[in-house]
N, C-alpha and C positions, 0 to 999 in steps of 0.2 A: 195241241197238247204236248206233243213230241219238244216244240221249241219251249214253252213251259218246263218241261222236265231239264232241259239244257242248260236254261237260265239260272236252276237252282244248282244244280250241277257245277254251274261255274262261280256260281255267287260261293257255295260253300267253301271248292278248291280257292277261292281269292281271300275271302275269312282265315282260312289255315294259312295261307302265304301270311297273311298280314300280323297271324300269331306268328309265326318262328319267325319273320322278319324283326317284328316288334319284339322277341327274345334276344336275337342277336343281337339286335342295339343295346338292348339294357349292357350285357356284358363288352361291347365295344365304350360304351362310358364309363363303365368300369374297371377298365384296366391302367385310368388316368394319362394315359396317351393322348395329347390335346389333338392330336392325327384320328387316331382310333373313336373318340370323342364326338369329335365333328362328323365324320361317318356315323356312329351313332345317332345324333339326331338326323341327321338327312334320315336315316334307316327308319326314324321313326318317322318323321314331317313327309315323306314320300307315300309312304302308305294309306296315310289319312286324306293325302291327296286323293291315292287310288278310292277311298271312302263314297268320298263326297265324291267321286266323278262316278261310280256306279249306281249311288242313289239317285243322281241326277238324268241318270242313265233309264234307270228302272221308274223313277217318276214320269218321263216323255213316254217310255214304251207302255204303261198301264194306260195313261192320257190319251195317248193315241190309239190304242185297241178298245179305249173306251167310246172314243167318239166314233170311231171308226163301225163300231157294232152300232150304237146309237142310230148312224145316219142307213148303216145297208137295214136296220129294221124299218126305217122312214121307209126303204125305195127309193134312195135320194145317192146311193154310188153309180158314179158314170158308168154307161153302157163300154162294151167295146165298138168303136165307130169303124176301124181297119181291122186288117189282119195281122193280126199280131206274128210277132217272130218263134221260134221252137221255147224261147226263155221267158215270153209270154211278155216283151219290151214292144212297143212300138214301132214299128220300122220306120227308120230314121227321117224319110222323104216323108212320112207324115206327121211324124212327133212337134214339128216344130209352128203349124196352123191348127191342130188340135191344144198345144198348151198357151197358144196366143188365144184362144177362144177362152180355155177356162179363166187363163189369166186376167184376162176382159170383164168376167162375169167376176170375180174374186174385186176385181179393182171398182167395179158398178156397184156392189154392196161390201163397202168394207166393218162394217157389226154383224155381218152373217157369216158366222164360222164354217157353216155346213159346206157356202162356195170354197173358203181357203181350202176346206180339208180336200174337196175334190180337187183342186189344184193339186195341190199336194199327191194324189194319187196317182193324177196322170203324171207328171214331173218324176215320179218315180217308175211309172210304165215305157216313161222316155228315155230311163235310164240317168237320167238327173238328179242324183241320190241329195246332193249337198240342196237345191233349190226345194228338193220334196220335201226334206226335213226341218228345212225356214219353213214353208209351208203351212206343214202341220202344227210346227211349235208358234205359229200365231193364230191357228184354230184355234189351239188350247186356249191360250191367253184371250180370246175374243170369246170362248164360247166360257173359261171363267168371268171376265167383264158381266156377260149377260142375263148368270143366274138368279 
């Protein structure tokens, strides 16, 4: 709940940037300074950037909390097989026969999303943020294929 409230927290503070950003531009085109001008739209085309990359943002992390609830109601989230570290990562001497293993099972059924997502979990218990997050973003895409 805590990171929910954070999300909105931040989504709104990025809303408010994106108004007085998008205020300033208006009057940097307005001042007919082809300098002042061009800064103006960047000021505007930059923000919408920021748009689309938090929708984008906020579409994976629903996707993913969605599946992710889906599969621990199954019983179907990997157990922990080691002892995990104080930050609750894999310790590293094991991380790396434990995400060959899911990997294995992920690549043996590639239209079962439920295996990518476990990948994805341990890959992130491994501390492998960037491979967890490919991961999960082809649960999604595999587990929309399959409705």
């Amino acid at each position: 709940m805590t990171a929910r409230i954070g999300i909105v927290l931040m989504g709104v503070c990025l809303i408010l940037y994106f108004v007085v950003a998008g205020q300033q531009a208006f009057l940097f085109i307005g001042t007919g300074e082809p300098i002042a001008a061009a800064m103006g739209f960047a000021a505007i085309i930059l923000p919408l950037i920021g748009v689309w990359a938090l929708v984008r943002e906020l579409q994976f992390g629903m996707s993913a909390d969605r599946l992710g609830r889906r599969l621990d109601a199954e019983g179907g989230m990997p157990e922990a097989e080691t002892e995990l570290t104080p930050s609750g990562k894999i310790a590293k001497e094991d991380a790396d026969g434990i995400v060959d293993r899911y990997r294995e099972a992920a690549e043996h059924s590639p239209e079962d999303w439920r295996a990518r997502y476990r990948l994805g979990v341990v890959q992130d218990a491994a501390g492998r943020r960037k491979d967890a997050r490919a991961s999960i973003r082809e649960a999604i895409r595999v587990e929309k294929q399959t409705r």
